[in-house]
C-alpha positions as CSV (number, residue, x, y, z in Angstrom):
1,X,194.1,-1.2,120.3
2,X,191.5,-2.5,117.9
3,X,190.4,0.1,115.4
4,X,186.8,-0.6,114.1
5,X,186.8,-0.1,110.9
6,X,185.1,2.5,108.7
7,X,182.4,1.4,106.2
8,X,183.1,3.8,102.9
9,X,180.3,3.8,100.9
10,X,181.4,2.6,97.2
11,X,181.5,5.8,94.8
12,X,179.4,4.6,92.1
13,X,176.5,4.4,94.8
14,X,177.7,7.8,96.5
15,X,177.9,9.3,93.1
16,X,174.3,8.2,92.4
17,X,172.9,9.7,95.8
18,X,174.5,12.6,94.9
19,X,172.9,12.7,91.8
20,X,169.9,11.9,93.2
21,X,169.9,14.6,95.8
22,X,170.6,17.2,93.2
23,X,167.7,16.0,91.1
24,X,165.1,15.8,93.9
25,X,166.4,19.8,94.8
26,X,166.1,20.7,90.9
27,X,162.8,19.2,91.1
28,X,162.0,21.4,94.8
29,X,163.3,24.7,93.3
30,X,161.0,23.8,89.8
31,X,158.3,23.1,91.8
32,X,158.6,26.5,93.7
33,X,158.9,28.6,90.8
34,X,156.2,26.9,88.4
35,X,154.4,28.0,92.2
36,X,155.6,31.1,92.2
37,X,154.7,32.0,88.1
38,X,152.5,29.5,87.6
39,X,154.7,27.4,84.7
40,X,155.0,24.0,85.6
41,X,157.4,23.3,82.3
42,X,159.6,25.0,84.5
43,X,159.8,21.4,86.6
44,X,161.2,19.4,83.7
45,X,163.5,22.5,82.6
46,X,165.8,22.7,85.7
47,X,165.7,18.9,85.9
48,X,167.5,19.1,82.5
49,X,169.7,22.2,83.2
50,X,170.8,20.3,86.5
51,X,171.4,16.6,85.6
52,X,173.9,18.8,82.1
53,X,175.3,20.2,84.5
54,X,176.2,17.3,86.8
55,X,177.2,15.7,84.3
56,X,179.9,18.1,83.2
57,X,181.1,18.5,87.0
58,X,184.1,16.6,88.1
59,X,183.4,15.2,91.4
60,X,186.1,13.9,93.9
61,X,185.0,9.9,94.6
62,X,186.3,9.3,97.9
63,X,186.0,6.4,100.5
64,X,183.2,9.1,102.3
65,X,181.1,11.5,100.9
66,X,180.6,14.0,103.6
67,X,177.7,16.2,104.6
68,X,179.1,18.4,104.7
69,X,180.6,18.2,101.0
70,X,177.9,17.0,99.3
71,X,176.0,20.7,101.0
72,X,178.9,22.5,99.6
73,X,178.7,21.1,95.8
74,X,174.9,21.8,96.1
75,X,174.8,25.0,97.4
76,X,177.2,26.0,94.5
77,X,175.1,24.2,91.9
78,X,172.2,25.8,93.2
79,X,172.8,29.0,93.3
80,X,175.1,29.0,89.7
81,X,171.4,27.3,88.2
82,X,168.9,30.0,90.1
83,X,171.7,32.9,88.6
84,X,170.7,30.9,84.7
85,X,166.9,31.7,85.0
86,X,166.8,34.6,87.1
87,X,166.3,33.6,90.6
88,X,168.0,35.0,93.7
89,X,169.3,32.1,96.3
90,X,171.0,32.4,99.1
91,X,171.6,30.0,102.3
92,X,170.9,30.4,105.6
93,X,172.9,29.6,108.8
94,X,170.7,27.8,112.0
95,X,171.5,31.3,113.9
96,X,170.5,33.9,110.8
97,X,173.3,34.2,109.4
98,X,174.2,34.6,105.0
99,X,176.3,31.4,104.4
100,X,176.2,31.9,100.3
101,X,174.2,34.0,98.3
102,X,174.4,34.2,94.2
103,X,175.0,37.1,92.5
104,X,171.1,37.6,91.6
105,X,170.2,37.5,95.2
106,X,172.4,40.6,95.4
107,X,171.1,42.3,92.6
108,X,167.4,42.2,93.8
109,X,167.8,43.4,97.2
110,X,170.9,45.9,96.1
111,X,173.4,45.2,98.1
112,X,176.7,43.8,96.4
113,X,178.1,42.5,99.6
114,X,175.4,39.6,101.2
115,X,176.6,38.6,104.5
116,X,176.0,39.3,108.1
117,X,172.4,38.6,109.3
118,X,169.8,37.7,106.9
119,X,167.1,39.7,108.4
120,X,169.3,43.0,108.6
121,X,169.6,42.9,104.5
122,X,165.9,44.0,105.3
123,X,163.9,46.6,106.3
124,X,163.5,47.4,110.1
125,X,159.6,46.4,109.8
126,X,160.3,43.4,108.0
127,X,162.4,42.3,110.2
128,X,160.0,40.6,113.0
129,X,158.0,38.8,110.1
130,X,161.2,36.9,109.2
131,X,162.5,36.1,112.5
132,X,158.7,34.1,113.0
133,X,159.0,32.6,109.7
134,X,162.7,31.1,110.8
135,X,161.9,30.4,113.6
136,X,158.8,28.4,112.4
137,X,160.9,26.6,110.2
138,X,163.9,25.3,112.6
139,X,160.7,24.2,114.9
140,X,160.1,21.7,112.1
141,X,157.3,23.1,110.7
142,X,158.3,22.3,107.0
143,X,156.0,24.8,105.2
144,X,157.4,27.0,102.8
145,X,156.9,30.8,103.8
146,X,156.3,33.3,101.3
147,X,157.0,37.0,102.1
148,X,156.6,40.2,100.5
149,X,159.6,42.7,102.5
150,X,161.8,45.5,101.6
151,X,165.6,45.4,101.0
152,X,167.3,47.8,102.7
153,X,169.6,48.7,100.0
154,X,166.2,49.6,98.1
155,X,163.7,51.5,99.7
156,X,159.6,51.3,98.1
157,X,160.8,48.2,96.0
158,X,159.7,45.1,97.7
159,X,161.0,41.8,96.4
160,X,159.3,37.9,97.4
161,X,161.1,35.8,99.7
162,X,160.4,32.1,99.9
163,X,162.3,30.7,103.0
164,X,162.5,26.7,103.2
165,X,164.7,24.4,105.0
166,X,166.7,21.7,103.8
167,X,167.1,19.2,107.0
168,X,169.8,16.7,105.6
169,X,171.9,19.9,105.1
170,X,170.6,21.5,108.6
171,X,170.3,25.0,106.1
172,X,167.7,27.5,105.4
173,X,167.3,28.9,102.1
174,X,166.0,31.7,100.6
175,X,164.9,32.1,97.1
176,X,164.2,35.7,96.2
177,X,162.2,36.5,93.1
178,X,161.9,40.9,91.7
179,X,158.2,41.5,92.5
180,X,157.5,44.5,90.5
181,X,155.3,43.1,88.1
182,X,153.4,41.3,90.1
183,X,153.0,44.6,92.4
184,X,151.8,46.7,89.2
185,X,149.2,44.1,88.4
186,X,147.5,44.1,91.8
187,X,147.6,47.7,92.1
188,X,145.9,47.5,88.1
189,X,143.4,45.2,89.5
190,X,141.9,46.7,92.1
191,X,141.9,50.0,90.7
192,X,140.0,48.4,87.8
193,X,137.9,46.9,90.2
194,X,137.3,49.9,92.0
195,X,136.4,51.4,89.3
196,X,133.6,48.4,87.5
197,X,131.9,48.6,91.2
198,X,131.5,52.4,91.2
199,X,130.6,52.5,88.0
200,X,127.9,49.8,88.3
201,X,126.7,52.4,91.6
202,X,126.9,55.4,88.7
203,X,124.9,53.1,86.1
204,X,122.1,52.4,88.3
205,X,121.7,55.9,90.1
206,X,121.5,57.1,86.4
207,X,118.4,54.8,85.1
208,X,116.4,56.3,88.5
209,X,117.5,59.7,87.3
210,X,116.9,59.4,83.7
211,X,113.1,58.7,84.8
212,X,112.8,61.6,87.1
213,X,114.4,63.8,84.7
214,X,112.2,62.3,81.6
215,X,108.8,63.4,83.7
216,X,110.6,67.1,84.5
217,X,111.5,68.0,81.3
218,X,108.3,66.8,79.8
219,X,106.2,68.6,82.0
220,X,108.2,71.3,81.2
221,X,107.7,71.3,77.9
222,X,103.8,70.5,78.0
223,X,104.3,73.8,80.1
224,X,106.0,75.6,77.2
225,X,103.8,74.7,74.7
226,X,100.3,76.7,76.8
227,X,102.7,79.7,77.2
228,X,103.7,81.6,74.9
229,X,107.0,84.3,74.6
230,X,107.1,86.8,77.5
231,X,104.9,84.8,79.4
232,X,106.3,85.1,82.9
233,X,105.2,81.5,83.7
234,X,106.6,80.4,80.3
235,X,110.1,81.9,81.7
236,X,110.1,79.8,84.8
237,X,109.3,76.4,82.8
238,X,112.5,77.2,80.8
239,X,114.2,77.5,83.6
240,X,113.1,74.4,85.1
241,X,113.6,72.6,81.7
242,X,117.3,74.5,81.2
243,X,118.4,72.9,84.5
244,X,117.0,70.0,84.1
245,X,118.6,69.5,80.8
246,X,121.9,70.2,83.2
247,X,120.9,67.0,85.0
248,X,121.0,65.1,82.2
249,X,124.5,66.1,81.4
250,X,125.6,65.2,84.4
251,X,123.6,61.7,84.4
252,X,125.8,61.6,80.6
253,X,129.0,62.2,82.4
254,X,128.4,59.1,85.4
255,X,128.2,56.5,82.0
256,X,130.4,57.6,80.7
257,X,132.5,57.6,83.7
258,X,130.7,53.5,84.3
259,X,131.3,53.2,80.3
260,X,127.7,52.0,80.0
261,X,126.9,55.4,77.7
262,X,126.1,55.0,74.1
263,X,129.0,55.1,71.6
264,X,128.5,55.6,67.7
265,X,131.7,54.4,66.7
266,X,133.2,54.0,63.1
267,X,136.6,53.6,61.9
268,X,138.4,57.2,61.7
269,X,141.8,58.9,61.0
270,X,142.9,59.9,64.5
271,X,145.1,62.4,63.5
272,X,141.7,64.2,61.8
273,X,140.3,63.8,64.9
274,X,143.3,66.0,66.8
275,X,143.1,68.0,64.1
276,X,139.9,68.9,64.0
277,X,140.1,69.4,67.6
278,X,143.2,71.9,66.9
279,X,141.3,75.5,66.8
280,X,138.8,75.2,69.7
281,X,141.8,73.8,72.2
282,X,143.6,76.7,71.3
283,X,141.1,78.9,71.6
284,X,140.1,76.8,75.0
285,X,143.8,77.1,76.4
286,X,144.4,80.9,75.9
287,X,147.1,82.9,75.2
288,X,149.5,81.9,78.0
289,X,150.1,78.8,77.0
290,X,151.8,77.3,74.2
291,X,150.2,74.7,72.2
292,X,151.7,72.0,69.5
293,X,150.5,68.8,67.5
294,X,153.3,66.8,66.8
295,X,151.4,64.1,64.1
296,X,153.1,60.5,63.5
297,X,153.6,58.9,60.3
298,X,151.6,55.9,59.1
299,X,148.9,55.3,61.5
300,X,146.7,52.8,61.2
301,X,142.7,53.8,61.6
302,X,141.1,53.2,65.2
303,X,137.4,52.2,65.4
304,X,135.8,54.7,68.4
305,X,133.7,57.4,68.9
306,X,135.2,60.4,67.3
307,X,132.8,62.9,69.8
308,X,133.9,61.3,72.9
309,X,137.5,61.2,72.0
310,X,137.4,65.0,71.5
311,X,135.6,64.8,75.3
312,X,138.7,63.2,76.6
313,X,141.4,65.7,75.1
314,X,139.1,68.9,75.9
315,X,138.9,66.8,79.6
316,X,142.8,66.4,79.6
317,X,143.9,70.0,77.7
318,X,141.7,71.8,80.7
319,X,143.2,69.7,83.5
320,X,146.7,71.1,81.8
321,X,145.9,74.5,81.6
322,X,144.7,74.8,85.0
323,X,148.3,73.0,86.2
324,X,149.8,76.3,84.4
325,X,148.7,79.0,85.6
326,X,151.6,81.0,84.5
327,X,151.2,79.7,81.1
328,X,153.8,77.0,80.0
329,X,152.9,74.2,77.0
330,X,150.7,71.8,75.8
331,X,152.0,69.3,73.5
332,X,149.3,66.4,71.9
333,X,151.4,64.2,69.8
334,X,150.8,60.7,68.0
335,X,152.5,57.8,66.8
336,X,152.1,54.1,66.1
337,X,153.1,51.0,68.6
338,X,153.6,48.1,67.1
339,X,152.4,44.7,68.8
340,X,156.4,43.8,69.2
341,X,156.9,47.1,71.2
342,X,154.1,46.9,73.4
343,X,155.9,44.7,76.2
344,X,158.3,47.2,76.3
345,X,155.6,49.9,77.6
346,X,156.0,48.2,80.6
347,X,151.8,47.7,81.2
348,X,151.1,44.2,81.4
349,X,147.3,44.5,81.2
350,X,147.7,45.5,77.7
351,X,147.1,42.8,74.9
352,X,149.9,42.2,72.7
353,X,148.6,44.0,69.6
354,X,148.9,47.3,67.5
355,X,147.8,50.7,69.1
356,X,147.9,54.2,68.2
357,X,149.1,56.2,70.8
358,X,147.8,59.8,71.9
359,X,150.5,61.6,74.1
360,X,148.5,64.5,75.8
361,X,152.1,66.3,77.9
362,X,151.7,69.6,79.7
363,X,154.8,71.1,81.7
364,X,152.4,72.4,84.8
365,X,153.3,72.0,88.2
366,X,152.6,67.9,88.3
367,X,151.2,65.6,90.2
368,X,152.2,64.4,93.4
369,X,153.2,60.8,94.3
370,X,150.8,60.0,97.1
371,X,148.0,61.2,95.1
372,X,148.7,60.3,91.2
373,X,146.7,56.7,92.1
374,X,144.0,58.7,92.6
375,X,143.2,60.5,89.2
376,X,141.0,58.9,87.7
377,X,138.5,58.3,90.8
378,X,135.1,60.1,90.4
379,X,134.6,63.5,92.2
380,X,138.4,63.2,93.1
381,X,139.8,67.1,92.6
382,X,142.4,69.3,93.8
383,X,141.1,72.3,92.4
384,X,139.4,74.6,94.9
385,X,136.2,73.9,95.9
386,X,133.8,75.0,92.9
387,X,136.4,74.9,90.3
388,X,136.2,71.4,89.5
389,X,133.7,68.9,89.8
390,X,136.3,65.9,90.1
391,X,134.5,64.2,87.3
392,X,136.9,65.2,84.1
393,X,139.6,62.5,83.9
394,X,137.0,60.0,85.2
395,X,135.1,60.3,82.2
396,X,138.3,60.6,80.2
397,X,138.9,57.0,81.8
398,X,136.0,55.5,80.7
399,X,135.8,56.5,77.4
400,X,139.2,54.7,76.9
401,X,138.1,52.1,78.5
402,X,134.5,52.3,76.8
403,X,137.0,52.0,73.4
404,X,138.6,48.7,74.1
405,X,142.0,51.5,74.9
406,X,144.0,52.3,77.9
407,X,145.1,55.6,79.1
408,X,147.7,55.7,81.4
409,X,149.3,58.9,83.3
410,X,153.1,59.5,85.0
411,X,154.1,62.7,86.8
412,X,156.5,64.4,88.9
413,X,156.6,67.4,91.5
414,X,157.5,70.6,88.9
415,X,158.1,68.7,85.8
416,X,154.6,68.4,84.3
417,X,152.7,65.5,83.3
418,X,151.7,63.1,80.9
419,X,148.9,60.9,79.6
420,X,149.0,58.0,77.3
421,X,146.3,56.8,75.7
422,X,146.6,54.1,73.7
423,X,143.9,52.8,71.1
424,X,143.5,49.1,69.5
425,X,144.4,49.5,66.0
426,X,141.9,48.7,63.3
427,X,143.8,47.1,61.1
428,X,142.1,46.4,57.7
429,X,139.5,49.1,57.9
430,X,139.5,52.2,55.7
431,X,138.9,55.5,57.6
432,X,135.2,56.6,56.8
433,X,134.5,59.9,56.0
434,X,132.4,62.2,58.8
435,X,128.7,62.5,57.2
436,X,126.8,65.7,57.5
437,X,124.2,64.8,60.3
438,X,120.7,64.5,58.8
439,X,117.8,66.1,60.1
440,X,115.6,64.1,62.1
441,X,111.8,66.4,62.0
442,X,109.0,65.2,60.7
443,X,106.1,67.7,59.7
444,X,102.0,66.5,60.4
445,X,100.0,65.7,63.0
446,X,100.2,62.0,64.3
447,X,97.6,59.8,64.0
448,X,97.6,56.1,64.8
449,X,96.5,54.3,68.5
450,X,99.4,53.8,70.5
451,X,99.9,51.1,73.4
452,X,102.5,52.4,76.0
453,X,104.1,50.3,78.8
454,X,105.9,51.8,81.3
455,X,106.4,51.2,85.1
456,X,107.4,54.6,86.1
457,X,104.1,56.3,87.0
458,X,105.6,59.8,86.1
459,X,107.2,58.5,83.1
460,X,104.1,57.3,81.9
461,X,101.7,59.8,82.4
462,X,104.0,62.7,80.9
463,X,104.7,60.5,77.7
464,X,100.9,59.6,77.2
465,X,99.2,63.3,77.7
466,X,102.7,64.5,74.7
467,X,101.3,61.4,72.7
468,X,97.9,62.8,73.2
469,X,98.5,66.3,72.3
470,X,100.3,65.2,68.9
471,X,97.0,63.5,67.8
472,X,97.5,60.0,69.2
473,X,94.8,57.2,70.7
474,X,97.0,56.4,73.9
475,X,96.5,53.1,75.8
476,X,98.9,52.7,79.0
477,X,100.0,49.5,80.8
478,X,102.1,49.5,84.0
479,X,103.3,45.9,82.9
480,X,104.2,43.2,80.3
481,X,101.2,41.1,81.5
482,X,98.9,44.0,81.4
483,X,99.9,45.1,77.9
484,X,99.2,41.6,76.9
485,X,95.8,41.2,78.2
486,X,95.0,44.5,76.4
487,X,96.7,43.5,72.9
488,X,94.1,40.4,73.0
489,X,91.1,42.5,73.1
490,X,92.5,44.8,70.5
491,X,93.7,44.3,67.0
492,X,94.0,47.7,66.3
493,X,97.4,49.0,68.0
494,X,99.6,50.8,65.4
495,X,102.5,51.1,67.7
496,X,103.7,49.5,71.1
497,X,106.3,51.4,72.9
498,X,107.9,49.6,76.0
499,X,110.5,50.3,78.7
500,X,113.4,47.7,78.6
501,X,113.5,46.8,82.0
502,X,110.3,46.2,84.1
503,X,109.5,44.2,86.9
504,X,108.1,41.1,85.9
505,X,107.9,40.9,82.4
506,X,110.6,43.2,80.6
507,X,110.0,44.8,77.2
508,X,112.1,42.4,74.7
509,X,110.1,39.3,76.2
510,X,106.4,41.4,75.8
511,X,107.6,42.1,72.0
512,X,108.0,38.9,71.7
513,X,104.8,37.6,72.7
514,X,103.1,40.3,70.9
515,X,104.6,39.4,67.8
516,X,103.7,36.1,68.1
517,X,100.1,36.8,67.5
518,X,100.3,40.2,65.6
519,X,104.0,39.6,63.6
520,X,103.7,43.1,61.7
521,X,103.3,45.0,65.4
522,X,105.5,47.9,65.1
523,X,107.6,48.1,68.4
524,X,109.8,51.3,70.0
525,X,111.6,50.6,72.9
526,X,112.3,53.4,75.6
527,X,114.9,53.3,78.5
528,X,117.3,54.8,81.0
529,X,119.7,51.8,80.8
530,X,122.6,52.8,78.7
531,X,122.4,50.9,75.0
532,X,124.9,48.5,75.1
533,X,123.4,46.7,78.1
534,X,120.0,47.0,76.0
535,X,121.0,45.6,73.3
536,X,122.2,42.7,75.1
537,X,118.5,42.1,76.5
538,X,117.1,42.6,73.0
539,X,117.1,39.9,70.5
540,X,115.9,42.0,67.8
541,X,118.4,44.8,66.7
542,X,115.8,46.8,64.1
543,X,113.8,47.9,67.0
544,X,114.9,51.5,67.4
545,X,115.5,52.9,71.0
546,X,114.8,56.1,72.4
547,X,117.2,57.0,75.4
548,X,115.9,59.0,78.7
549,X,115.5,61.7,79.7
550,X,113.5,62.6,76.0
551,X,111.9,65.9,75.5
552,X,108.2,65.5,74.2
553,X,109.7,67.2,70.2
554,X,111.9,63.9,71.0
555,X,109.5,61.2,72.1
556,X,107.0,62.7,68.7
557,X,109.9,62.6,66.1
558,X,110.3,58.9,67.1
559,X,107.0,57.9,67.1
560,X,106.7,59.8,63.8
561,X,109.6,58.0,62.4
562,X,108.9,54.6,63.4
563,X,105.5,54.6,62.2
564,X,107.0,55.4,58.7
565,X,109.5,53.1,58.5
């Protein structure tokens, strides 16, 4: 019988479609992580590690080059190359079933022993999701399909499975990649983002209040001044103004919660500023509970507010003691990170600089898992109801955040907890020394004529008839265009003080125009935005702002000042 005979395919050219094949795969898999990470150099990387180590392997030139074979030799080089930069790869019988898996791929989903049915290394939920996405595949739908499941040999730790199929070797393969990071970083984002759109809410809600409040306390205080002591009308204006004045706090504590509050910040010491601090925590922790400073060595200076960092430890040092009721300890401690330790801290929204570090550690009864995302959230609180106002470690929150810093907490059931705030270094700067604050009253009666601008009706009418009573001329404008059309007529105006932000016209742009035809027109600028966000509108930084609410002493010593500058 006649025996057709078979065609072998020469080895040089089997060789070179093998070598070909395992390029165009190094090529896939480089194209899938740079993907995955985002590094396309990872493309040209593998392409070198692969075609080295071709060239080193020894293969077996015979008169056929088998499928089979050639699937063998690449799911071995595969899987030795995605175990050299950290990949897990494993392949994938038609029916489900582990074929090969490298060790990596074991290591991410924590089982030492891959084989059996892919979808039962997973959890019981995930399993449905990969079933489709196999099934998709072997349909001939080529697209690759990314997904986000639990092993079952660790439970809460996700890891990301790309599943593809490889037709010419009729397998499916998985290439698994650890997660964590990328997990953390979401979970960063939308808490920060969270955060920014609450805190533009607070920021807003505050300018409406600060005008409310502005017209309440200087009513009050017009009040004050026709009623003298034991006046029983003069005690309810206090009373009004007192708790009014508690509004304001609270309007305080919302920016600095939305960061948008004004910070005076100069380069200081920390461990002054913990010192400082020492007595009154003590005093504000009681007897129960232990308290230590535990003060690192060669710290570099930090440029914040040294107020609002005392807020955040008296914040933190009361959320501790009310976690130990029984008494316990309180330990603040600092010490230096150095930019080369900082991606060890494990936080990958933190620039790679130096910090100093404030550890605030108590060893109360902790927080609990399902709730520790929750901290820092505005009028979040488990205290009982009237014991907390939920606003404490929000405002802690954004006065590190305010700082250019990032605090950070971890806690267990029983064990305590403990905050980490960590503070740009300012490297370079000397530490200045705290100044004694000067005093701000000037003595005499005003005289002068005043133009004020102000849209608020109340605002306006409270700040002219205080004006007024100090021995001003007072001419009010609702608007920009309106104050204009008055300057023309008038030559006279000593002193123009404006609200920022106005409809129409704002105040920066109506300085402006005034100047342009009266250059030496004093200008005082009044407003319930928060100062940062005015001084972006405000081109010219030696125009002195006055924040609301202002008492009418306030609003006077301003006036006073600015007209002697």
């Amino acid at each position: 019988m006649a025996v057709t005979p078979i065609r072998a395919t020469p080895p040089r050219i089997a060789g070179t479609m093998l070598v070909a094949a395992a390029l165009a795969s190094a090529v896939f898999l480089g194209w899938l992580i740079a993907r995955q990470a985002g590094a396309a150099v990872a493309v040209l990387g593998l392409i070198a590690v692969f075609a080295a180590s071709l060239g080193k392997h020894r293969f077996v030139r015979s008169r056929s080059a088998a499928p089979e074979a050639v699937g063998r030799i690449y799911e071995a080089e595969l899987g030795r190359i995605t175990d050299e930069v950290g990949l897990g790869h494993a392949t994938i019988a038609r029916d489900g079933t582990v074929l090969t898996a490298n060790s990596t791929f074991a290591g991410l989903i924590g089982n030492s022993h891959v084989a059996g049915s892919f979808a039962g290394l997973f959890a019981v939920q995930d399993r449905p999701a990969i079933g489709t996405a196999i099934g998709a595949l072997l349909s001939g739908d080529g697209t690759l399909r990314d997904l986000r499941i639990e092993p079952v040999g660790r439970a809460n730790q996700p890891v990301l499975i790309t599943l593809g199929y490889a037709a010419r070797f009729d397998r499916l393969f998985a290439i698994a990649k650890d997660d964590s990071l990328q997990l953390r970083l979401e979970s960063q984002m939308r808490h920060a983002t969270k955060m920014q759109a609450v805190g533009q809410l607070a920021g807003g809600l505050a300018h409406d209040f600060n005008n409310i409040l502005t017209a309440i306390i200087g009513h009050c205080d017009l009040m004050l001044m026709r009623h003298g002591p034991g006046d029983i009308d003069r005690h309810d204006a206090d009373q009004i103004r007192q708790n009014a004045n508690r509004a304001a706090d609270l309007i305080r504590q919302l920016l600095a919660f939305s960061r948008q509050q004004t910070l005076r910040t100069r380069v200081v010491a920390i461990d002054d500023v913990v010192g400082e601090m020492s007595h009154l925590l003590r005093r504000l922790l009681g007897d129960t509970v232990r308290f230590e400073v535990v003060q690192g060595a060669s710290l570099a200076p930090v440029r914040v507010d040294p107020g609002q960092i005392e807020q955040v430890l008296v914040n933190l040092a009361v959320n501790a003691r009310d976690a130990m009721p029984g008494g316990g300890t309180l330990t603040i401690a600092t010490h230096m990170v150095i930019a080369a330790d900082v991606a060890s801290l494990g936080h990958a929204v933190m620039p790679v600089t130096d910090y100093v570090a404030i550890t605030v550690e108590d060893s109360g009864s902790g927080i609990p898992t399902e709730i520790i995302g929750n901290v820092f959230d505005p009028f979040f609180t488990t205290k009982d109801f009237g014991k907390g106002t939920g606003l404490g470690l929000a405002i802690a929150y954004g006065i590190v955040k305010q700082s250019n810093g990032f605090i950070f907490v971890d806690s267990s059931l029983g064990r305590g907890t403990r905050f980490n705030i960590y503070l740009p270094a300012a490297i370079g700067a000397p530490a200045e020394v705290r100044a004694a604050p000067a005093s701000a009253a000037l003595e005499g009666w005003g005289h002068g004529t005043i133009l004020l601008v102000e849209d608020d009706a109340m605002v306006r009418a409270v700040a002219a008839r205080a004006l007024t009573r100090s021995g001003y001329d007072v001419l009010t404008a609702a608007g920009g265009e309106e104050a204009l059309g008055m300057l023309g007529d008038r030559v006279d105006v000593d002193l123009l003080i404006t609200d920022v932000v106005m409809l129409g016209m704002d105040g920066p742009t109506l300085v402006a125009r005034a100047r342009a035809a009266q250059p030496d027109l004093r200008a005082l600028f009044i407003s319930g935005y928060a100062e940062e966000e005015v001084r972006m509108r405000v081109d010219d930084p030696g125009i002195p702002l006055l924040r609301k609410p202002f008492s009418v002493q306030e609003l006077s010593v301003a006036v006073r000042t600015r007209l002697a500058a």
